[in-house]
GUTIKOL-25775 format. One record per residue (C-alpha): x, y, z. Coordinates in Angstrom, 2 decimals, decimal comma. Each point is the difference from the previous one (the first is absolute). Layout:
// residues N
<east=X | north=Y | up=Z> .
...
This chain:
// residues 336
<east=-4,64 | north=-24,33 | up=48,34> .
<east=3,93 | north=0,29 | up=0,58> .
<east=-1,10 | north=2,05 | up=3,67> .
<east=-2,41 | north=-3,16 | up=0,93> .
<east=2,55 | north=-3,05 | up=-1,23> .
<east=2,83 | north=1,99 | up=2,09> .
<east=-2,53 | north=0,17 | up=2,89> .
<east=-0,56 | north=-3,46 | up=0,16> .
<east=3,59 | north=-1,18 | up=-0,16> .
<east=0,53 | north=2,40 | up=3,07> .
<east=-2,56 | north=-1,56 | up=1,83> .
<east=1,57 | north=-3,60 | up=-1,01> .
<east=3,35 | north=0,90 | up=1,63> .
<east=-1,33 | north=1,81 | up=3,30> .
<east=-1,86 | north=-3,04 | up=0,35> .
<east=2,59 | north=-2,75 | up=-0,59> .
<east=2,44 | north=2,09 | up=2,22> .
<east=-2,42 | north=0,19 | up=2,45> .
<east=-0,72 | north=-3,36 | up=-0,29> .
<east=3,31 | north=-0,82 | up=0,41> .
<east=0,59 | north=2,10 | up=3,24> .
<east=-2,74 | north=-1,56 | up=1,61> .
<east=1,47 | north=-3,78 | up=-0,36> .
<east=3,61 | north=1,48 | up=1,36> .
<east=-1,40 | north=1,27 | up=3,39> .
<east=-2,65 | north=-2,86 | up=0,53> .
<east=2,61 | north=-1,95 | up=2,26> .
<east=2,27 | north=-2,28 | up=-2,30> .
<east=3,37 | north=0,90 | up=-1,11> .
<east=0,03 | north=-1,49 | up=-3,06> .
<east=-2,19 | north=1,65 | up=-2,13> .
<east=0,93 | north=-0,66 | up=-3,61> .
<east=-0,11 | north=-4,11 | up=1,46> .
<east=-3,42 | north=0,17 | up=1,08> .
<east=-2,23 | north=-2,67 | up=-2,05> .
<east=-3,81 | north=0,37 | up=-0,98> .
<east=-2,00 | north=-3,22 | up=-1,17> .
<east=-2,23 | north=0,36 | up=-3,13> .
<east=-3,03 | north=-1,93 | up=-0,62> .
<east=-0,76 | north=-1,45 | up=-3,58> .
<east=-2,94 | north=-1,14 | up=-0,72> .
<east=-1,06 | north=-1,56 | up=-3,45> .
<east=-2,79 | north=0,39 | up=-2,05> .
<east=-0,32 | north=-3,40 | up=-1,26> .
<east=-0,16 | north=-1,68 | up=3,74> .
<east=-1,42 | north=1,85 | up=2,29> .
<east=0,97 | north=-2,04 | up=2,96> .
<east=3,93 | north=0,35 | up=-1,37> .
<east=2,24 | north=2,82 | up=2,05> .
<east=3,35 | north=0,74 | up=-0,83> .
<east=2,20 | north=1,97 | up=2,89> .
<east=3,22 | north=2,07 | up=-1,25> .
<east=2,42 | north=1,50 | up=2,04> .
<east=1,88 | north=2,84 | up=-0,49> .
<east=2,09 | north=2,75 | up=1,21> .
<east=-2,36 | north=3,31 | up=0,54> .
<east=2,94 | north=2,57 | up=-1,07> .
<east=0,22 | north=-1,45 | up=-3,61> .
<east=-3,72 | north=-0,30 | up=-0,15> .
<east=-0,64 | north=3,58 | up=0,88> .
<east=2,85 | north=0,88 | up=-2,61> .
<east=-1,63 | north=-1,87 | up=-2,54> .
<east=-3,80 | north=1,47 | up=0,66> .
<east=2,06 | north=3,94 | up=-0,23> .
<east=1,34 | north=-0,80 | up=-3,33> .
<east=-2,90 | north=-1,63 | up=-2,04> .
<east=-2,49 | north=2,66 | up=1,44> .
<east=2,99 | north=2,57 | up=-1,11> .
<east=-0,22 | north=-1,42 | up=-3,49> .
<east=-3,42 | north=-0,06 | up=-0,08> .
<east=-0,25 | north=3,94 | up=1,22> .
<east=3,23 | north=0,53 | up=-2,63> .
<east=-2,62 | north=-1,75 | up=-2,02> .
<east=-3,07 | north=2,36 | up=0,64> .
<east=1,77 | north=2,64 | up=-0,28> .
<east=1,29 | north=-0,14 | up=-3,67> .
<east=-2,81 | north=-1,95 | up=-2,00> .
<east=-1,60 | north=3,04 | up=-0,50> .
<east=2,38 | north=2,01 | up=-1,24> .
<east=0,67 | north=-2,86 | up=-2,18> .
<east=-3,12 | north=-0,35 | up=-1,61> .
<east=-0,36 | north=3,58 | up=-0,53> .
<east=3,62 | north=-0,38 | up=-1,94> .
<east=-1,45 | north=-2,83 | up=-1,90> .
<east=-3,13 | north=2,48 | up=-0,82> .
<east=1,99 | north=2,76 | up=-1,28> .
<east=2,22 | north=-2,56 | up=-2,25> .
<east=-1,91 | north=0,29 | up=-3,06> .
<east=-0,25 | north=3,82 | up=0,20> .
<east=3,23 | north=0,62 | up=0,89> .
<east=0,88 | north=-2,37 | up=-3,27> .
<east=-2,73 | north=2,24 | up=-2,03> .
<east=1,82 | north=3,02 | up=1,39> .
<east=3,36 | north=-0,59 | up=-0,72> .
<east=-0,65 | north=-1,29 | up=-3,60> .
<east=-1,80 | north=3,21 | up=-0,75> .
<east=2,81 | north=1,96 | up=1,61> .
<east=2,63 | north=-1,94 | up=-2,59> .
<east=-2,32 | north=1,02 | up=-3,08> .
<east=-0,61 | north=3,26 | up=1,17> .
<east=4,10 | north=0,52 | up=0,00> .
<east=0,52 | north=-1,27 | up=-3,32> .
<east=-2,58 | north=1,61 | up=-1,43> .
<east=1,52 | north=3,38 | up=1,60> .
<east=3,10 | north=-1,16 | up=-1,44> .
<east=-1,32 | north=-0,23 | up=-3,71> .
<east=-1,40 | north=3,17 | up=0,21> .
<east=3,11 | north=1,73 | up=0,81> .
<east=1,85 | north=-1,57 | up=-2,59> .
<east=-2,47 | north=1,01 | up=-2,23> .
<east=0,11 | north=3,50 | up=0,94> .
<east=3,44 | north=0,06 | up=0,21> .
<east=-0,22 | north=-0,94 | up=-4,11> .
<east=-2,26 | north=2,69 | up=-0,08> .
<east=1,91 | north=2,54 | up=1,52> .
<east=2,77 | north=-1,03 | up=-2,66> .
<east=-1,85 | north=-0,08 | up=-2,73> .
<east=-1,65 | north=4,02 | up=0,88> .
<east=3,33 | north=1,47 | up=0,90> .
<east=0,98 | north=-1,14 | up=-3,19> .
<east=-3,20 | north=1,02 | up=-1,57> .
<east=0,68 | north=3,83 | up=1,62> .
<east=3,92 | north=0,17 | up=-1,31> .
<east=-1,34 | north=-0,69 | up=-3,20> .
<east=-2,22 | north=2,91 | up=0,28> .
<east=2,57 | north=2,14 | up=0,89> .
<east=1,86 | north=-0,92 | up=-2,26> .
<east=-2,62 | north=0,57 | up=-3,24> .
<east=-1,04 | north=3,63 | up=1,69> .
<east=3,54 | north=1,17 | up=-0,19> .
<east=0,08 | north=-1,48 | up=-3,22> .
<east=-3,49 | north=1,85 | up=-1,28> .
<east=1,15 | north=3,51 | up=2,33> .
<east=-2,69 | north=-0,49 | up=2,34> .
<east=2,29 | north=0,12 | up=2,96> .
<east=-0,01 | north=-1,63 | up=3,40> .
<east=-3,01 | north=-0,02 | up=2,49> .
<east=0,54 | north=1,15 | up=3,72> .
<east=1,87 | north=-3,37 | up=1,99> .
<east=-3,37 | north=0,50 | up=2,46> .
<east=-2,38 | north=0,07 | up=-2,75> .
<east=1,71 | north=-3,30 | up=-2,04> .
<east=1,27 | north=-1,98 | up=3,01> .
<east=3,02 | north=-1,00 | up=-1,50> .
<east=1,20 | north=-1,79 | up=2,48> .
<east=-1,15 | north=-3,66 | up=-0,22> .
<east=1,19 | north=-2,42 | up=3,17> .
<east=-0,37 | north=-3,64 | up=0,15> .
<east=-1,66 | north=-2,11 | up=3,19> .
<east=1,39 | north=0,77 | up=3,86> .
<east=2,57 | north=-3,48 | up=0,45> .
<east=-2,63 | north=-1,07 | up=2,85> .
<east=-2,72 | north=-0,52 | up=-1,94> .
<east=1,87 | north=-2,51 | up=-2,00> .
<east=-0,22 | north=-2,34 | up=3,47> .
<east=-1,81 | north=-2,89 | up=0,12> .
<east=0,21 | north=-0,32 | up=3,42> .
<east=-1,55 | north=3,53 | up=0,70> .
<east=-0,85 | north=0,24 | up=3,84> .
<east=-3,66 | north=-0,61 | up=0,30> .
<east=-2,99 | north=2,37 | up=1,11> .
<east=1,10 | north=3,09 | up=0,29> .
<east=2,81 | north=-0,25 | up=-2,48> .
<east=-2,59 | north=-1,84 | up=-2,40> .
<east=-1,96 | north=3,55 | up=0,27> .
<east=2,73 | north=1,77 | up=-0,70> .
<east=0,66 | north=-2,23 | up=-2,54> .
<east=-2,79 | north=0,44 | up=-1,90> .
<east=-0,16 | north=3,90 | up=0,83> .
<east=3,16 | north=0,62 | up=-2,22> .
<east=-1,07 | north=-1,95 | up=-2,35> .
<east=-2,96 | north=2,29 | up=-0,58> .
<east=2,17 | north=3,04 | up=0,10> .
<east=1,82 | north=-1,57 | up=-2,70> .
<east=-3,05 | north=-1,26 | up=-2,11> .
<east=-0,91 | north=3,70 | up=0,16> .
<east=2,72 | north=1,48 | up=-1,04> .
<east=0,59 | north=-2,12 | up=-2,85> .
<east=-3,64 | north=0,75 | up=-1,25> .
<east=1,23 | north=3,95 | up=0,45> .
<east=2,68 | north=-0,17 | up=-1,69> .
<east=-1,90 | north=-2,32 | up=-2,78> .
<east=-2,59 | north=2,29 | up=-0,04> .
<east=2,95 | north=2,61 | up=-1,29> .
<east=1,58 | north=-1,77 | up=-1,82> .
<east=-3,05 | north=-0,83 | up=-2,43> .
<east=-1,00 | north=3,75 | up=0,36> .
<east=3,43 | north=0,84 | up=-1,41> .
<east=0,00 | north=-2,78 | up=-2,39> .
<east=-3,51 | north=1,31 | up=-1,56> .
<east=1,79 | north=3,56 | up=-0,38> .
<east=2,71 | north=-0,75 | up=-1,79> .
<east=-2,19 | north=-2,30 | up=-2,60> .
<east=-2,05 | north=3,05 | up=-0,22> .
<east=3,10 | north=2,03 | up=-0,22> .
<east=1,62 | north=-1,91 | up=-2,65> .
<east=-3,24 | north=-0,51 | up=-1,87> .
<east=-0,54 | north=3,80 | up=-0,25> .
<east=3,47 | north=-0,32 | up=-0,82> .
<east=-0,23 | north=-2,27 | up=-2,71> .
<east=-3,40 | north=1,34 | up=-1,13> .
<east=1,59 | north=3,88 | up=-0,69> .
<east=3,17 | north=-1,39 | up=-1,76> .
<east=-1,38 | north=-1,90 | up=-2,29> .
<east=-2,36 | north=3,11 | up=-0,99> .
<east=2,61 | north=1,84 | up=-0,47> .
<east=1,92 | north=-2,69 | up=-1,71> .
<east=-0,28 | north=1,22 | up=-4,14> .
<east=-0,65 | north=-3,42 | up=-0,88> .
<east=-2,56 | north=1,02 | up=-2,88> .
<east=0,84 | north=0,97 | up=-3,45> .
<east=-0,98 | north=3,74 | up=-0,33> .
<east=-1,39 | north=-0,54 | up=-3,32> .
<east=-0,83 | north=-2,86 | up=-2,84> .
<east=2,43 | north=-0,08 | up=-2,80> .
<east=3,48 | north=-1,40 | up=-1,50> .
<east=3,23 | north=0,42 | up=1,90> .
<east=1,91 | north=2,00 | up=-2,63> .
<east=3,49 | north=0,31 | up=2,21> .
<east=1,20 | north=-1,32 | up=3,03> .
<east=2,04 | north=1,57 | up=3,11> .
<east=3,65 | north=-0,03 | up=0,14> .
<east=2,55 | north=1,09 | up=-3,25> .
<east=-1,25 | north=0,34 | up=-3,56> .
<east=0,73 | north=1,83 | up=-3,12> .
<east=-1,95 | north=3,49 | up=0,30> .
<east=-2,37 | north=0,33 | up=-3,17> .
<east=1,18 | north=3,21 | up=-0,33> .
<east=3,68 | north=0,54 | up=0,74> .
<east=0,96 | north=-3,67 | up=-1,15> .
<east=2,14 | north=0,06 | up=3,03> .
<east=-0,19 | north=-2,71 | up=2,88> .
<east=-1,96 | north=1,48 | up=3,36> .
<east=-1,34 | north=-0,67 | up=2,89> .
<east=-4,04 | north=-0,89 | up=-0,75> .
<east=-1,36 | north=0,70 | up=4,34> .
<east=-3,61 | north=-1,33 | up=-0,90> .
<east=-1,76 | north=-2,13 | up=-2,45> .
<east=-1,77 | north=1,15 | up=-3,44> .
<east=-3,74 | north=-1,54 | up=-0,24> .
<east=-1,67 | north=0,92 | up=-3,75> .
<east=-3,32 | north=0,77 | up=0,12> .
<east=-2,82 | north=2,36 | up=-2,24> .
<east=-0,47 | north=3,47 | up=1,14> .
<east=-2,38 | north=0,15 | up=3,09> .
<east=0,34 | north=-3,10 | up=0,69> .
<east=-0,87 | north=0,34 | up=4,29> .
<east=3,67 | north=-0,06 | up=2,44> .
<east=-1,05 | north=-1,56 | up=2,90> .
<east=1,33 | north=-0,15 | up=3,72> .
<east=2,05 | north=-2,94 | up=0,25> .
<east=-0,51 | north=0,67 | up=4,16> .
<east=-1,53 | north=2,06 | up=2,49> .
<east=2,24 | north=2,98 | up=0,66> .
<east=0,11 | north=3,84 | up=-0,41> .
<east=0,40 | north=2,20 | up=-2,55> .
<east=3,51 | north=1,33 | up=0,65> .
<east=0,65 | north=2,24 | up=-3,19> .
<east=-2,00 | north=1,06 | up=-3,40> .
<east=2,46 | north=1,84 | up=-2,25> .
<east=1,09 | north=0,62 | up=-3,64> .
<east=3,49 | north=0,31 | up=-1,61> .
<east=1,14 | north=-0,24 | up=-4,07> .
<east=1,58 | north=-3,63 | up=0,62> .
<east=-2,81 | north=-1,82 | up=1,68> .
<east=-3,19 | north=1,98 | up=-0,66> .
<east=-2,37 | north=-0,23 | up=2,30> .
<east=0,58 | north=-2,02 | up=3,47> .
<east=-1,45 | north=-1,20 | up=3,14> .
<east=2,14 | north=-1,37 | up=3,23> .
<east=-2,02 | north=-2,41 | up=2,35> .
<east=1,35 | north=-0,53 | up=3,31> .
<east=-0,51 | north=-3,23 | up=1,52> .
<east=1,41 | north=-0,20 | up=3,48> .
<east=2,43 | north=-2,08 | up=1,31> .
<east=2,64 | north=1,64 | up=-1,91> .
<east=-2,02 | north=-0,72 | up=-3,31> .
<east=-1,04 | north=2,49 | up=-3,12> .
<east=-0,77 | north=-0,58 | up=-3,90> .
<east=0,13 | north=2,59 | up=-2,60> .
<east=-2,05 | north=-0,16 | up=-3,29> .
<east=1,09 | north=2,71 | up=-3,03> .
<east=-0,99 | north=0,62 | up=-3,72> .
<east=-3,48 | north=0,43 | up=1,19> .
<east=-2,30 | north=1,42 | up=-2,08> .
<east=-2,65 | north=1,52 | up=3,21> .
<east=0,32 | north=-0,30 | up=4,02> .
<east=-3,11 | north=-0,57 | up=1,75> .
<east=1,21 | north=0,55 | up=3,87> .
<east=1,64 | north=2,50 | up=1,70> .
<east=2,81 | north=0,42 | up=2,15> .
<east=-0,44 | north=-1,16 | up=3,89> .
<east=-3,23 | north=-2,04 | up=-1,51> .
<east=-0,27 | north=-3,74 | up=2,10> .
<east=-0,76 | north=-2,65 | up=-2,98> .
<east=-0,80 | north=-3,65 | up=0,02> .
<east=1,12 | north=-2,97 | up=-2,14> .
<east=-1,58 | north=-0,29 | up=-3,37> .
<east=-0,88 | north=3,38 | up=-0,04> .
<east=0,44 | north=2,26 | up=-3,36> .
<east=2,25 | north=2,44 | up=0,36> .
<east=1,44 | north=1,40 | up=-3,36> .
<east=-0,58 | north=-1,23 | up=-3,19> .
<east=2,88 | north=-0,94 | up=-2,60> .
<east=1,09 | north=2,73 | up=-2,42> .
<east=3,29 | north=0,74 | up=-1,77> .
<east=1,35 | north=3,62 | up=1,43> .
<east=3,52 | north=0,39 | up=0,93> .
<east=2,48 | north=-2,00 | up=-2,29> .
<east=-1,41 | north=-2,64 | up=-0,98> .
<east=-0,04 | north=-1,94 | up=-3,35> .
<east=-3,91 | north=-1,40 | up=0,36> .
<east=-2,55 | north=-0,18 | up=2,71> .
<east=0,91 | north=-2,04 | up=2,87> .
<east=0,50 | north=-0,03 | up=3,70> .
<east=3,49 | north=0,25 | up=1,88> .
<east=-0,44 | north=-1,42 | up=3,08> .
<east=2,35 | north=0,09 | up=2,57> .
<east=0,21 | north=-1,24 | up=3,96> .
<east=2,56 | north=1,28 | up=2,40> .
<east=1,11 | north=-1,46 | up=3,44> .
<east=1,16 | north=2,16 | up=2,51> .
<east=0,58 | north=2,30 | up=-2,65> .
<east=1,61 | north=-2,42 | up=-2,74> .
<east=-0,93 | north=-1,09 | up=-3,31> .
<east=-0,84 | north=-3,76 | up=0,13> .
<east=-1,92 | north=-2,72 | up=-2,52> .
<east=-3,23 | north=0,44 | up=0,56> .
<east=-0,56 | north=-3,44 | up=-1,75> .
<east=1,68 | north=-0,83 | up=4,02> .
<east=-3,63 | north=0,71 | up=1,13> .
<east=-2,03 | north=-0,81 | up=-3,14> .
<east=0,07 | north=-3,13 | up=-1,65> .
<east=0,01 | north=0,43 | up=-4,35> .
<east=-3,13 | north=0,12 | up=-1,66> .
<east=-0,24 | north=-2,61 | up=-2,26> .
């Protein structure tokens, strides 16, 4: 269309100048003077003619520019109705374009919150497997290192096409490397619950939080006149009364440790407990386990007698911590 308007001006000016040579060489000298007469006729009276005259070099000037406008003309109402066309698309475009951007932008700030809130989540594990002596993982295996959003994708006015693609590329790699490091995260998450609930589990087994056998608290731990010197000592256990036989139980799980018998506290059994935990039990009239044997709460392992010195049948009942004498009524509450 723009070859065929530009055509048709050129044609318009060879033929005006042409037009114009002729009239100089037909004879006169004044060229631009020459007149021409125009007849006017009307359409309401027929038999009505109206004669103009007028010089031919304006004339000819004024037929090149009105048929120049209306080429100019030709020549650009197409392009401006194909504009007009693409108006409401173009609109459509750009308005999905805006909401596409600030939807990109919300998602980066949320990710960015994300990121936070996981390398936060990840010191915190470190921070409880030093504290539980599980040590650290490889730096590959954890990805400890957590970065926030490139600057440029915080842009609104992010070039378009190609940098849209790229756009939305690294904000795939980064959707997918959240959900890895997620994924990890949870993993290590569900093995330090099952960590600490094994944890948890085993110590309070081998917690001796059950009284090792039914009767009356005769004596407590700590100082007291000894019923046999009448001089103040140094009581490590507690003194529980109870008939002859009567069943010792376990208070934990744990190991027979020792089974012995000296002239001060008869016959004895040590149970060790882990974690730095034991309990011994004397004056007992039988032992029913043997040393190295693995027993369970609640279950019998002497029964009450009165051997060693002793002014009655009873059970002394003691529980060490890391080797010390402590009140075992620490870890059991009094019977009532």
């Amino acid at each position: 269309m723009f070859e065929f308007g530009l055509l048709i001006i050129t044609l318009l000016l060879v033929t005006t100048v042409a037009a114009l040579f002729l009239l100089h060489n037909d004879g006169s000298d004044n060229f631009v003077n020459q007149k021409v007469s125009l007849l006017l006729f009307s359409e309401r009276r027929s038999n009505r003619v109206k004669q103009v005259t007028c010089s031919i070099f304006p004339l000819l000037l004024s037929i090149l520019l009105i048929v120049s406008g209306l080429a100019a003309l030709v020549i650009h109402i197409p392009d401006f109705l194909e504009m007009k066309t693409q108006m409401p698309l173009l609109s459509r475009l750009q308005q999905e374009n805006a909401d596409q951007k600030v939807e990109l932008v919300s998602l980066i700030d949320r990710m960015n919150v994300m990121t936070e809130r996981l390398h936060n989540l990840q010191a915190l594990d470190q921070k409880l497997k030093v504290m539980v002596d599980l040590g650290v993982d490889d730096i590959d295996a954890q990805m400890l290192g957590v970065g926030g959003s490139e600057p440029d994708l915080l842009v609104v006015d992010y070039p378009e096409t190609a940098g849209h693609k790229e756009l939305i590329e690294k904000m795939y790699m980064s959707i997918e490397k959240m959900e890895r490091k997620i994924d990890i995260g949870i993993k290590d998450k569900d093995n330090l619950h099952r960590y600490f609930s094994e944890q948890q589990q085993q110590l309070a087994a081998s917690t001796p939080s059950a009284w090792p056998v039914r009767g009356w608290l005769t004596s407590r731990f700590g100082y007291r006149v000894s019923p046999f010197s009448g001089r103040r000592e140094f009581h490590r256990g507690i003194d529980i009364s109870a008939r002859i036989n009567t069943p010792v139980t376990a208070p934990a799980d744990g190991t027979v440790s020792s089974v012995r018998r000296d002239r001060f506290s008869g016959r004895v059994v040590g149970l060790n407990h882990s974690y730095g935990l034991d309990t011994i039990y004397a004056h007992l009239q039988k032992v029913l386990v043997k040393e190295g044997q693995t027993v369970k709460r609640g279950e019998v392992i002497a029964l009450v007698g009165n051997t060693g010195r002793s002014t009655g049948p009873h059970l002394h009942y003691e529980v060490r911590l890391n080797g010390i004498p402590v009140d075992p009524l620490r870890f059991t509450p009094e019977q009532k």
